[in-house]
C-alpha positions in Angstrom: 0.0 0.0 0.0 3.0 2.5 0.9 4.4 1.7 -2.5 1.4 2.7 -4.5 0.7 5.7 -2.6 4.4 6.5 -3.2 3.9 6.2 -7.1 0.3 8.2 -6.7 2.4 10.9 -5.6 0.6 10.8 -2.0 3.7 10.1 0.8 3.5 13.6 1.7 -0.5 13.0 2.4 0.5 9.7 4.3 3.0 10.9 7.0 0.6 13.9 7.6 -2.2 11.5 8.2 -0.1 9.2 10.3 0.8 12.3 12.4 -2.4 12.8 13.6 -3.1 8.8 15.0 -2.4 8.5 18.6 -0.7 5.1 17.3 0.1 4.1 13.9 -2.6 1.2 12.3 -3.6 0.6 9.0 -5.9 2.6 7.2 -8.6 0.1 6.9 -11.3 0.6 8.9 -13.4 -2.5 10.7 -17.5 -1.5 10.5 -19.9 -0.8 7.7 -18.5 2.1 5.5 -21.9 4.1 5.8 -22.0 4.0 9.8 -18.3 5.2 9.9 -19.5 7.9 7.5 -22.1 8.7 9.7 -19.7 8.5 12.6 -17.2 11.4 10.9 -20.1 14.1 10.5 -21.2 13.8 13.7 -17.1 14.2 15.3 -17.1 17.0 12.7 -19.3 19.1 14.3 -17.4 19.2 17.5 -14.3 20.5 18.4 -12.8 17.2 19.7 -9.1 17.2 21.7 -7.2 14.6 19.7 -5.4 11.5 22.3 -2.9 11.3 23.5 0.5 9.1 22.1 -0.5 5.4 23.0 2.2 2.4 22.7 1.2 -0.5 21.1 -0.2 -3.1 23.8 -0.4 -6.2 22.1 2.7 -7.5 24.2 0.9 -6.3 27.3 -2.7 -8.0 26.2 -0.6 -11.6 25.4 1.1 -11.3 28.7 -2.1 -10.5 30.4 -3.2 -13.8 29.1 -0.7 -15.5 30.6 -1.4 -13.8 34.2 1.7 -11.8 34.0 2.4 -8.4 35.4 2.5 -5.3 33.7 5.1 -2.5 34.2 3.7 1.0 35.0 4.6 2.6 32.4 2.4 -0.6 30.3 -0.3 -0.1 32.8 -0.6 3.8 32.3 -0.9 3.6 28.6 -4.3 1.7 29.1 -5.0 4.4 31.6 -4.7 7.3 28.7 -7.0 5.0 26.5 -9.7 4.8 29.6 -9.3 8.4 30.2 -10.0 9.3 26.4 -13.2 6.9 26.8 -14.3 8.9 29.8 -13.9 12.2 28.1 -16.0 11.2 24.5 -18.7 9.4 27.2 -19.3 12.8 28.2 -19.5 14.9 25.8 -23.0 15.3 23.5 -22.8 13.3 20.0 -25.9 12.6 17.7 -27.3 9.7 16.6 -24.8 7.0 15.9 -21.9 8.3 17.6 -23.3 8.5 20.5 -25.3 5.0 20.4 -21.6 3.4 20.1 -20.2 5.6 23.1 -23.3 3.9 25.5 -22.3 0.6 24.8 -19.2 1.4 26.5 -19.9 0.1 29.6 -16.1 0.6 31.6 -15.9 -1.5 35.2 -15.5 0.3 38.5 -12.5 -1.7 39.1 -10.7 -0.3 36.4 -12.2 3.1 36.3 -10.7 3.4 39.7 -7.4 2.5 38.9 -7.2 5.5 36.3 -7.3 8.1 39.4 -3.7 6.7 40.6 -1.8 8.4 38.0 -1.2 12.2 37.4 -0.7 13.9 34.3 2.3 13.5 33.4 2.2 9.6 33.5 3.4 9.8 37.2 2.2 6.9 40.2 0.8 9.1 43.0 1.9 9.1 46.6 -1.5 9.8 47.9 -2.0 5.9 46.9 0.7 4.8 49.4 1.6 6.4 52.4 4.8 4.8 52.1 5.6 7.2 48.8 5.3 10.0 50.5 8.1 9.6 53.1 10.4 8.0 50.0 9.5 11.3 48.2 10.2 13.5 50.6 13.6 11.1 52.1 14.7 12.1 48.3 14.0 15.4 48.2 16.1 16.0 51.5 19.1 14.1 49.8 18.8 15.7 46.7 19.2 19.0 48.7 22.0 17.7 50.6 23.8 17.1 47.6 23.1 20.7 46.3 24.3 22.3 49.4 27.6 19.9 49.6 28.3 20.7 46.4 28.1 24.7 46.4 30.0 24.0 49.5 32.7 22.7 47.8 33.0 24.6 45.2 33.5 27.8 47.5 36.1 25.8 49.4 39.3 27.9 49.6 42.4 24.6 49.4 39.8 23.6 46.0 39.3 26.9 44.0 42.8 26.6 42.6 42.1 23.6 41.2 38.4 23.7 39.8 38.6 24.7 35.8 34.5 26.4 36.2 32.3 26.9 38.9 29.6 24.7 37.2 28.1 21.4 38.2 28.5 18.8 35.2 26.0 16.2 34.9 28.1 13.0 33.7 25.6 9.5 33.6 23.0 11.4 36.2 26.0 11.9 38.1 26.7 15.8 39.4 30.6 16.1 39.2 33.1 19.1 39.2 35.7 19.6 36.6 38.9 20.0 38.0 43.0 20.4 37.1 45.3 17.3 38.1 46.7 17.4 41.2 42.8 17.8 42.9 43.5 14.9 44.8 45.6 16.2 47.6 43.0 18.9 48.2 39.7 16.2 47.2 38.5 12.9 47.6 36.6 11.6 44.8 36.6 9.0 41.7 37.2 10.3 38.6 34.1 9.2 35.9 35.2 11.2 32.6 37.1 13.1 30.9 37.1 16.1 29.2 38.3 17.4 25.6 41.1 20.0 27.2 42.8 17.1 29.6 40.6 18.2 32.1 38.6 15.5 35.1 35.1 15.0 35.5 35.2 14.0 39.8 32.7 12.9 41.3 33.5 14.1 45.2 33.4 11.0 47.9 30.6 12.7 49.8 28.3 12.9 47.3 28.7 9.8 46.1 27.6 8.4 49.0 24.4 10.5 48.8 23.8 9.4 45.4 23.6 5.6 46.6 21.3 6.6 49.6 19.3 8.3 46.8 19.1 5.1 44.6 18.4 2.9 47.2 15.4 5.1 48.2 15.1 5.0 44.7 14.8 1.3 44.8 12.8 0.8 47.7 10.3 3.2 45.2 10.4 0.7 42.5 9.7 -2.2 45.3 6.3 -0.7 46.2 5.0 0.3 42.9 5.8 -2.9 41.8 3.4 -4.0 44.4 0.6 -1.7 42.8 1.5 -3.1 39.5 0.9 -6.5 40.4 -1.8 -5.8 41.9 -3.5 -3.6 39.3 -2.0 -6.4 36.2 -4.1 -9.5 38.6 -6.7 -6.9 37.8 -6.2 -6.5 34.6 -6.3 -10.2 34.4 -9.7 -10.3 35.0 -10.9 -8.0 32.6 -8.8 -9.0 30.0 -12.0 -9.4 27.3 -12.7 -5.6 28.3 -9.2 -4.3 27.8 -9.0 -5.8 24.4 -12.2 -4.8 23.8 -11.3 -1.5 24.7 -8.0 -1.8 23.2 -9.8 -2.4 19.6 -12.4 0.7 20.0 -9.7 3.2 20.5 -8.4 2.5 17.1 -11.4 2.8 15.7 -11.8 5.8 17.0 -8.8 6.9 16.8 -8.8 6.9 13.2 -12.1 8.8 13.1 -11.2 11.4 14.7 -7.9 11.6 13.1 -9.5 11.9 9.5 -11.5 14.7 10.9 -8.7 16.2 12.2 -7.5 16.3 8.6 -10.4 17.2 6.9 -10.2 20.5 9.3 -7.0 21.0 8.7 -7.0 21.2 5.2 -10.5 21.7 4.6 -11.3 18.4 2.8 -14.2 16.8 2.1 -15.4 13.0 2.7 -16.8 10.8 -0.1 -18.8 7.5 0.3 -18.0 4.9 -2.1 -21.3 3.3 -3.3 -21.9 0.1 -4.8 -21.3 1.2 -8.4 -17.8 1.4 -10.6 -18.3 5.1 -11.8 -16.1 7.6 -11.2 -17.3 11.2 -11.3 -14.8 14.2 -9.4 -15.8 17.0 -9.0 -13.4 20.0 -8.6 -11.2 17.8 -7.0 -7.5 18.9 -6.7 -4.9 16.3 -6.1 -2.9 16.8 -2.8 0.3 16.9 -3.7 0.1 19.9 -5.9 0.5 23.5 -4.1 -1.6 25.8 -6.4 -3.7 23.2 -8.6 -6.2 23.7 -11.4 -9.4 21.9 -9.9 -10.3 19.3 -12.2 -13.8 17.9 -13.0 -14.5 14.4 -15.1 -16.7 11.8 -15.2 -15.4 8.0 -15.8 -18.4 5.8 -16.0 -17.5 3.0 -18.9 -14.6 0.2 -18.2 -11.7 2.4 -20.2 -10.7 6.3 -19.4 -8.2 7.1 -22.8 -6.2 10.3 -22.2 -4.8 12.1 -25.5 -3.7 15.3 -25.7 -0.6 17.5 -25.7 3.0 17.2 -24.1 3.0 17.9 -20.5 -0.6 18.8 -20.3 -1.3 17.2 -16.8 -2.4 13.8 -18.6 -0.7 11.5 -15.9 -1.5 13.9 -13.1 -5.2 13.5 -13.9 -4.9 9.7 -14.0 -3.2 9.8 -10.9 -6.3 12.3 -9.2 -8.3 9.8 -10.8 -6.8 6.8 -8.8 -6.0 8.5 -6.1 -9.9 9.9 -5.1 -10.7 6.0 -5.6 -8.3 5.2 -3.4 -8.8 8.0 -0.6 -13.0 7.4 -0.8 -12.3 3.7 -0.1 -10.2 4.2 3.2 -13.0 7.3 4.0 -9.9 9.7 4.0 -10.7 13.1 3.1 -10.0 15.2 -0.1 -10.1 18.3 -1.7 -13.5 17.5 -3.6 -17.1 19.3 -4.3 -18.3 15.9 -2.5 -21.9 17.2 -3.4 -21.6 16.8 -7.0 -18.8 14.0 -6.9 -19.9 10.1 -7.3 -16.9 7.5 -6.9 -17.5 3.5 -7.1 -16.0 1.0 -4.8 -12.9 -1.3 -6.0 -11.3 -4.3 -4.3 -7.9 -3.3 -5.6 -5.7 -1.0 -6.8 -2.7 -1.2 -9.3 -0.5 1.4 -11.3 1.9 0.6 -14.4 3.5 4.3 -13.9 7.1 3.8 -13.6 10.0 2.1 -16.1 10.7 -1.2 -14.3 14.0 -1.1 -16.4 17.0 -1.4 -14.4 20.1 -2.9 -14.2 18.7 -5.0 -10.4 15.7 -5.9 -12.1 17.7 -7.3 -15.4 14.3 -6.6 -17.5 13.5 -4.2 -20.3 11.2 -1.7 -20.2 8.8 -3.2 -22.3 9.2 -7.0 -21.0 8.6 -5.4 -17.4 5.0 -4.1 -18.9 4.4 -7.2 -20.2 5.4 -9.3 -17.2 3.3 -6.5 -15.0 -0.1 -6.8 -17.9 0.3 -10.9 -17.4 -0.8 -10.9 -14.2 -4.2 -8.3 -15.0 -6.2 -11.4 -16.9 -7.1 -13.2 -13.6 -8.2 -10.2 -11.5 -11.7 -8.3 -10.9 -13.0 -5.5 -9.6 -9.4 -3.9 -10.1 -8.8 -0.2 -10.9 -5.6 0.3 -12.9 -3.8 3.4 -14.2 -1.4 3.0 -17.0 0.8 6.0 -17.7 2.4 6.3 -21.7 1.2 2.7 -22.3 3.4 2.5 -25.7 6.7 3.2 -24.1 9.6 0.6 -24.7 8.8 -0.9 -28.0 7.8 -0.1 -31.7 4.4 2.1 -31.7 2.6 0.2 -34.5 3.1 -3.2 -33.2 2.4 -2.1 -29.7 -1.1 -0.3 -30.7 -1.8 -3.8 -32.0 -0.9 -5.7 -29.1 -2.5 -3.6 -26.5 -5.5 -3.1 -28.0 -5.6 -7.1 -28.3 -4.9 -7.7 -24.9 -7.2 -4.7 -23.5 -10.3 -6.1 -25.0 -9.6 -9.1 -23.7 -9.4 -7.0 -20.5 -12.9 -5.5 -21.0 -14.5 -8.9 -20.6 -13.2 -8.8 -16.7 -14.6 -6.5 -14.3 -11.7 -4.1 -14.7 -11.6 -0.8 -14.6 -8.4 1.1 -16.7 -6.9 4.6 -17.0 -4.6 5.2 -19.4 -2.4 8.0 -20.9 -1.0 7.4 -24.5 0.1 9.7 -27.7 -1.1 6.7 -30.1 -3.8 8.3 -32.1 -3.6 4.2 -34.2 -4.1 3.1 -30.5 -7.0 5.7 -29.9 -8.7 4.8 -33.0 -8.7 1.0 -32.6 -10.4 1.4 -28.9 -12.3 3.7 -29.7 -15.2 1.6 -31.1 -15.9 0.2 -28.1 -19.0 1.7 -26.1 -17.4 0.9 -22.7 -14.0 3.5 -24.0 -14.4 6.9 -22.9 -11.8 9.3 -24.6 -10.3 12.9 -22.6 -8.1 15.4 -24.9 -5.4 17.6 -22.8 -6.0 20.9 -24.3 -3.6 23.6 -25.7 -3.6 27.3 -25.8 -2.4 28.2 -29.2 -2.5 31.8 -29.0 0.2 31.7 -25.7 1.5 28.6 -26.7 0.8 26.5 -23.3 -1.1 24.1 -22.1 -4.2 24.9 -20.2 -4.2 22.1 -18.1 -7.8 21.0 -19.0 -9.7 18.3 -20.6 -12.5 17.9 -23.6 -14.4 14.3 -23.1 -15.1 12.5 -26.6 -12.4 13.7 -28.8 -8.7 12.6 -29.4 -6.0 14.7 -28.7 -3.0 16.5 -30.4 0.4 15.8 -29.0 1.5 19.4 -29.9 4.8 18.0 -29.7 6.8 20.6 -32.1 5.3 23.3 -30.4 6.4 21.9 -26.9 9.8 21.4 -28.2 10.0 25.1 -29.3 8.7 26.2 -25.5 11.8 23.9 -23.4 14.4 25.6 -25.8 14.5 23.9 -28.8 15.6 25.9 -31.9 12.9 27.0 -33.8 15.1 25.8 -36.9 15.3 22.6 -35.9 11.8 22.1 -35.7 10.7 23.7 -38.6 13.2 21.0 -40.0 11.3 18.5 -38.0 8.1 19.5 -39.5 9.4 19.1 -42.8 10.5 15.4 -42.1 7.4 14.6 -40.5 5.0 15.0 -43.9 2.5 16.8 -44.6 0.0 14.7 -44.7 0.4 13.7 -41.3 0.8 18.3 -40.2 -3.0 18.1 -41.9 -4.3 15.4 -40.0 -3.2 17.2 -36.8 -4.2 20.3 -38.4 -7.9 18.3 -39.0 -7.6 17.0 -35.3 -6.9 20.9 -34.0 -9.9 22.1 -35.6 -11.8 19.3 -34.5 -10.7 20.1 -31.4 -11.4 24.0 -31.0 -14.7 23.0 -32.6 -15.5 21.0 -30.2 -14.6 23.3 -26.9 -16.8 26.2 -28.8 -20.1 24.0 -29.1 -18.7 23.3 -25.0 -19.0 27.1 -24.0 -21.8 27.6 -26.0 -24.1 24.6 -24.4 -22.4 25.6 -21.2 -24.2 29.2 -21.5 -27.1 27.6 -23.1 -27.3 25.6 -19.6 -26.9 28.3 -17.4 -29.7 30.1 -19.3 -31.8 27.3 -18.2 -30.7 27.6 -14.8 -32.0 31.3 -14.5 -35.3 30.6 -16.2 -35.9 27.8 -14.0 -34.5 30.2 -11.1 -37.3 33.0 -12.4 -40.0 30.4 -12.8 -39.5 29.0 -9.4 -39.1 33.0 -8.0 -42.8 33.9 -9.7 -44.0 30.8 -8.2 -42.8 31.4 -4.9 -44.3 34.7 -5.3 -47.9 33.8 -6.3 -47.7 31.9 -3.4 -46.9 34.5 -1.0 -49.3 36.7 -2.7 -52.1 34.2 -2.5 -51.4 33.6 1.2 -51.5 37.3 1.6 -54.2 37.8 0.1 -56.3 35.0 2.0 -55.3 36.0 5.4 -56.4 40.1 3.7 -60.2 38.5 2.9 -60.7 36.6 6.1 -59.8 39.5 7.9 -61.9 42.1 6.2 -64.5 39.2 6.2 -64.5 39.5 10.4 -64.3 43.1 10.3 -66.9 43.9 8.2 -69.0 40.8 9.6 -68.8 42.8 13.0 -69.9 46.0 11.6 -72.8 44.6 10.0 -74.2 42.7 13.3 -73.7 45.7 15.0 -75.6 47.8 12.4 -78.2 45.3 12.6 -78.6 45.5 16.4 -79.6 49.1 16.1 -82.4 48.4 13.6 -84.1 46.0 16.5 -83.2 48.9 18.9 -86.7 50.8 20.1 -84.8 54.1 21.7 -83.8 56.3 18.7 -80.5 57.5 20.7 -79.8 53.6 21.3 -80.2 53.4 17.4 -78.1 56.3 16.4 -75.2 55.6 19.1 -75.5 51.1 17.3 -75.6 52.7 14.0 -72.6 55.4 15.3 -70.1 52.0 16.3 -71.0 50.2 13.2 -69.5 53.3 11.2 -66.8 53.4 13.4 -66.0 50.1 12.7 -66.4 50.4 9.2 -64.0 53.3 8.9 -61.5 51.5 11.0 -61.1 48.6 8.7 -58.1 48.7 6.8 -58.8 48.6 2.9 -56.0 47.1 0.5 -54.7 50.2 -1.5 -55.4 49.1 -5.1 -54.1 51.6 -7.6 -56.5 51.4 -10.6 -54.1 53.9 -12.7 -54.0 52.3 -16.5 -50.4 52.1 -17.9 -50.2 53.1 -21.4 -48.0 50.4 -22.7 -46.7 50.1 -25.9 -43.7 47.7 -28.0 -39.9 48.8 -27.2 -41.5 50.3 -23.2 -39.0 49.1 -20.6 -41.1 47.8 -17.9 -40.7 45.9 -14.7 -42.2 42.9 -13.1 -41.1 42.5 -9.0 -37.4 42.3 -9.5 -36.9 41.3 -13.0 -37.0 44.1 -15.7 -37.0 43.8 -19.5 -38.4 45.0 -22.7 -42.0 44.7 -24.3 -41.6 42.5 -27.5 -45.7 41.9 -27.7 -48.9 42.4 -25.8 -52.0 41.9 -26.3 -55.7 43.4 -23.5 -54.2 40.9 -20.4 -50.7 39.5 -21.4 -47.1 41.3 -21.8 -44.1 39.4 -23.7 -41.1 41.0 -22.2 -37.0 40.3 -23.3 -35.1 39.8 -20.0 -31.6 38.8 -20.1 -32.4 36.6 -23.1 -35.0 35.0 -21.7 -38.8 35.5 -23.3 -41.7 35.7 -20.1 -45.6 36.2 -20.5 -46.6 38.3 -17.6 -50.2 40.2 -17.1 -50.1 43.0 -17.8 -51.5 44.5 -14.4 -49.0 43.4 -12.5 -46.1 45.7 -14.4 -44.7 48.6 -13.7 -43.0 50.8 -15.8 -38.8 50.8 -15.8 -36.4 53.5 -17.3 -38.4 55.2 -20.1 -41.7 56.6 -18.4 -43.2 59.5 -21.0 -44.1 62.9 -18.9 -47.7 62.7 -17.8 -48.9 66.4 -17.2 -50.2 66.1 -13.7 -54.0 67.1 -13.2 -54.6 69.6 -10.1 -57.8 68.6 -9.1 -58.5 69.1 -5.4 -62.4 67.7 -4.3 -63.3 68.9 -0.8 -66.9 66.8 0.3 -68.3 68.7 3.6 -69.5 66.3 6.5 -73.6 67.7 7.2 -73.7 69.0 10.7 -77.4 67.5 11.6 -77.2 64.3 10.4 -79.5 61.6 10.8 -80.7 58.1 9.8 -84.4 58.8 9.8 -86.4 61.3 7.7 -89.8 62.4 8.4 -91.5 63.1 4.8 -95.0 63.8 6.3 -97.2 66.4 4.4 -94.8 67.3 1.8 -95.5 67.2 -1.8 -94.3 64.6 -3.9 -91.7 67.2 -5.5 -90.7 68.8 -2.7 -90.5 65.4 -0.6 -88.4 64.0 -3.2 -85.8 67.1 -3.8 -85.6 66.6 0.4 -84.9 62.5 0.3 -82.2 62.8 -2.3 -80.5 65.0 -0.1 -80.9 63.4 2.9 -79.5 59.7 1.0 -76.1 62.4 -0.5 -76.0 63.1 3.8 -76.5 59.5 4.7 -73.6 57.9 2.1 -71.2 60.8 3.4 -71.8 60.1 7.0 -71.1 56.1 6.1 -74.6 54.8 7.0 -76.1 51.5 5.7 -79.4 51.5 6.3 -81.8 54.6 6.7 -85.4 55.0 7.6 -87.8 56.8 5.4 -91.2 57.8 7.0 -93.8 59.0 4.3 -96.9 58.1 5.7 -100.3 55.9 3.4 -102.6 58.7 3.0 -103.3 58.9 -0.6 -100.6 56.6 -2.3 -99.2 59.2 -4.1 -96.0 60.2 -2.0 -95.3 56.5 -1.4 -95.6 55.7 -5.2 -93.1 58.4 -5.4 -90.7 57.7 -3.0 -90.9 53.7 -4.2 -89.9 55.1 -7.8 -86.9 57.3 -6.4 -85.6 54.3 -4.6 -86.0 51.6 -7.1 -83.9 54.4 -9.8 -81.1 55.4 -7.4 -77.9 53.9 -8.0 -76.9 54.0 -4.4 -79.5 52.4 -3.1 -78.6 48.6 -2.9 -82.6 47.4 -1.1 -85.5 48.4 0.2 -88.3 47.2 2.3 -91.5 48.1 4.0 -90.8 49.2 8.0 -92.0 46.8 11.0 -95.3 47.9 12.6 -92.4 50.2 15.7 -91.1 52.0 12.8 -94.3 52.7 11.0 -95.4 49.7 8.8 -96.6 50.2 4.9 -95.9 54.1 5.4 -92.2 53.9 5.9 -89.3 52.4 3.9 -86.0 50.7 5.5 -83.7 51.4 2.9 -79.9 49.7 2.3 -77.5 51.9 1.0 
């Protein structure tokens, strides 16, 4: 596996990954790929600390086994693990994180045994009271030997001989370096020596502290190896736990260390599904610094890469493997994972490098063959093979391969491949299941653009990459000359093709992004009538209740036998009536005409038709019917003269909802009705009563034939026998 990431050009992403485990494992990862992807989104959205360094304990587990005994610095490693587990327990994950966290179920026994260490790894005293005299017997000694030694060192008869006033550490020794002749003036042993001739002594006295200090020392190691004995007989006994345990901090270990990564670099996760396509997204390969993202999709057995001279043709077939190869693992990558598909493969292979070499004793085209011999017997493989007609005569190789890669097809393989064989390219390319990808050039700077045109065969552009790493224009011209001209007009044919090709591209690309924004503005005006719908439900229900309201109350005055009741009921019903808030309508007709700039919400365009209740308008290219009240008018509005025309109506000052036509003559009662009705529709009132009395007929006749002709009035009826029966009128307005 470390060899093919090597030739995908992905060590650097390796040892960066591996930096972040607590302990190095492989990079397969035991569970169902969808619950460990699961598992990653929900660490993602914490802010996780990442474990500590943890040594590998499969020594420790096997001696376990065996009812051995642990040394503390073993024992303490299973402690960080425990301690990790403690922290994730309480912490708040979703859904499947968190399900896997409460199955971890760790004994009190061994829970415990995590609060005898400190931080730093270290046994505590507080365990044993024994520690704490050691400790402090240590300490004293330790001091002793600090004071003996300044001591010395200001010791008249030994100044003459001490070479520095420092306090050498030699094998966790202290020790003064000191002239010859010290040892008339010093007792010591003499443990080193130095580059100038000079002795490292170690002084008598403090030699004999240092042994009281190791066997204090020793007497230490005598009762923590008492702990550890007893804590390894535990250990023993919940030795299926440990390894359990053991197992699950790998796990998720490497979780958290890919999201670690992803954050890092800000990466993206892809799922491999249960299909063989291959579709990237922006993807950028990580081993380039400033990379052109690159998008393709791979979806038949065969990916055939043409194109010019250093065009990016291998790095794109290694992008390719490599995003196969980081989605199976679940290791993140620079990706648009939204829009990105890739398929899942049992293996992996590469035919990259020349096997040639003077170890191997093989050619370069033997080693191909040797490597392609051992393809027929595989599945589910994905294989990248880079400049697949190097080592051997073109024409015969473009025959063999494309021999031996339909026999290929008939496996479940999967094959990238770069090549400058256009006889190689044509022979393949009649099979459905071959998908072809053209590295383009940029003739007018004369470079590559680093890009790719699917369905087409490429142009090598070699001349023109010869001129650009220095060679003499001369010589190629030469070149050219040699090469025929038949074969300069096929690649001339080829070019064309080419640039053909990548116009029709740009021009369905705007074509689709036309689309986009028409089914953007469809879904916006949708949206809106919506909204305005809604709106305008909730404005009828409401005026609905309002004017419901007003109406019982209006009512209620009718039925009212006190006039003053009446007039105050019939007062609050036009008081609620005038409180009701009425959608402002403007009913202004827009004089609209071909070539008028008009706008509709926020889009805006040009009238190209109408007709009484549609618009055609021109927006950004795109053609929309819209009715036509429900413009507005954008840019070109013609000067309208304004009208001055000021209407002042003046409230009556007696006003009342009863008139009393008794006596009158017919003209005179009629000339007084029509004025009272103007009075009654200015005040607001509904209904009115009219009192003209039976006598003779003819005033009722009259005031019957007013009514039944006036455009305001909206009913009429005979009064009850309180307001006057057959000689009044209750009138709707």
């Amino acid at each position: 596996m470390k060899e093919l990431f090597r030739k995908l050009d992905l060590n650097d992403y390796l040892e960066k990954f591996n930096s972040l485990l607590a302990r190095e494992k492989p990079l397969f990862m035991s569970g169902d790929s969808k619950l460990n992807y699961e598992k990653l989104t929900e660490i993602s959205i914490l802010n996780l600390k990442s474990p500590n360094r943890v040594a590998n304990l499969d020594d420790a587990l096997a001696r376990l086994a065996k009812q051995g005994i642990l040394h503390i610095s073993e024992i303490y490693e299973f402690v960080k693990i425990i301690d990790y587990f403690e922290y994730l327990k309480k912490l708040k994950f979703e859904n499947k994180m968190q399900a896997y966290l409460d199955k971890i179920e760790i004994p009190n026994q061994i829970s415990k045994i995590c609060s005898y260490f400190d931080n730093e790894g270290e046994f505590k005293e507080s365990i044993d009271e024994r520690l704490v005299g050691i400790n402090a017997a240590f300490k004293n000694k330790k001091d002793e030997i600090n004071s003996e030694l300044k001591r010395l060192i200001y010791t008249k008869s030994i100044v003459p001989y001490l070479v520095d006033t420092q306090i050498h550490f030699i094998n966790d020794n202290e020790a003064l370096l000191v002239r010859g002749g010290f040892n008339h003036v010093l007792k010591g042993s003499v443990i080193a020596r130095s580059s100038g001739g000079y002795f490292y002594v170690l002084p008598a006295n403090i030699s004999k502290l240092k042994i009281e200090q190791r066997d204090l020392l020793d007497k230490k190691d005598e009762i923590i190896f008492e702990h550890s004995k007893t804590i390894s007989s535990i250990f023993s006994k919940n030795l299926m736990f440990l390894k359990f345990i053991n197992s699950a901090f790998d796990h998720v270990d490497a979780l958290i260390a890919r999201v670690m990564m992803a954050k890092l670099g800000d990466l993206n996760f892809v799922l491999s599904d249960g299909s063989s396509d291959i579709v990237l997204n922006e993807f950028a390969h990580p081993a380039l610094k400033n990379p052109k993202r690159v998008s393709v999709s791979f979806k038949g057995k065969i990916l055939l890469i043409t194109g010019v001279n250093a065009g990016g043709k291998s790095m794109l077939l290694k992008s390719i493997l490599s995003a196969a190869i980081l989605a199976k693992y679940l290791l993140p990558m620079s990706i648009n994972s939204q829009h990105s598909k890739i398929g899942s493969f049992k293996e992996f292979d590469t035919i990259i490098e020349d096997p040639q070499s003077a170890k191997n004793d093989i050619s370069t085209f033997a080693g191909r063959m040797l490597h392609f011999s051992g393809l027929f017997g595989k599945k589910s493989l994905l294989i990248g093979i880079d400049e697949i007609e190097l080592g051997t005569d073109f024409e015969e190789a473009a025959s063999l391969y494309s021999v031996m890669i339909d026999k290929l097809l008939e496996n479940d393989i999967k094959m990238v491949i770069t090549t400058h064989h256009k006889r190689l390219a044509m022979l393949l390319a009649k099979h459905s299941d071959v998908e072809l990808l053209a590295a383009l050039y940029d003739e007018v700077n004369s470079r590559p653009k680093y890009e790719f045109l699917a369905g087409t065969i490429g142009k090598s552009y070699a001349f023109e990459t010869a001129v650009r790493y220095g060679i003499s224009s001369n010589l190629v011209a030469l070149a050219k000359k040699s090469y025929g001209e038949d074969k300069e007009n096929l690649n001339e044919v080829i070019s064309k093709t080419i640039n053909l090709e990548m116009e029709l591209k740009i021009k369905l690309h705007d074509a689709n992004l036309k689309e986009e924004r028409l089914n953007s503005l469809l879904q916006s005006l949708k949206d809106q009538k919506e909204k305005a719908d809604e709106i305008l439900r909730s404005s009828l229900n409401h005026l609905e209740i309002e004017y419901y309201k007003a109406i019982n109350e209006a009512k209620r005055g009718i039925n009212l036998k006190d006039i003053k009741d009446k007039q105050r009921s019939v007062n609050k019903a036009n008081e609620l009536v005038s409180n009701i808030q009425k959608p402002q309508i403007s009913l202004e007709p827009l004089n609209l005409k071909i070539g008028d700039r008009v706008k509709y919400e926020k889009i805006k365009g040009e009238i190209l038709s109408l007709n009484k209740n549609e618009v055609t308008i021109l927006s950004d290219g795109l053609k929309l019917r819209v009715p036509i009240n429900l413009l507005k008018r954008s840019g070109n509005q013609p000067n309208i003269p304004q009208k001055n025309i000021n209407v002042k109506v003046q409230k009556p000052t007696n006003a009342s909802v009863v008139i009393d036509l008794h006596g009158l003559r017919s003209e005179e009662a009629i000339a007084r009705l029509d004025k009272f009705i103007s009075d009654s529709l200015v005040m607001g009132f509904d209904e009115v009563l009219i009192k003209h009395g039976i006598g003779t007929g003819k005033l009722a006749y009259a005031v019957k034939e007013f009514l039944k002709a006036h455009p305001s009035v909206k009913a009429y009826k005979d009064g009850t026998p309180s307001e006057g029966g057959f000689g009044s009128k209750v009138v709707k307005l």
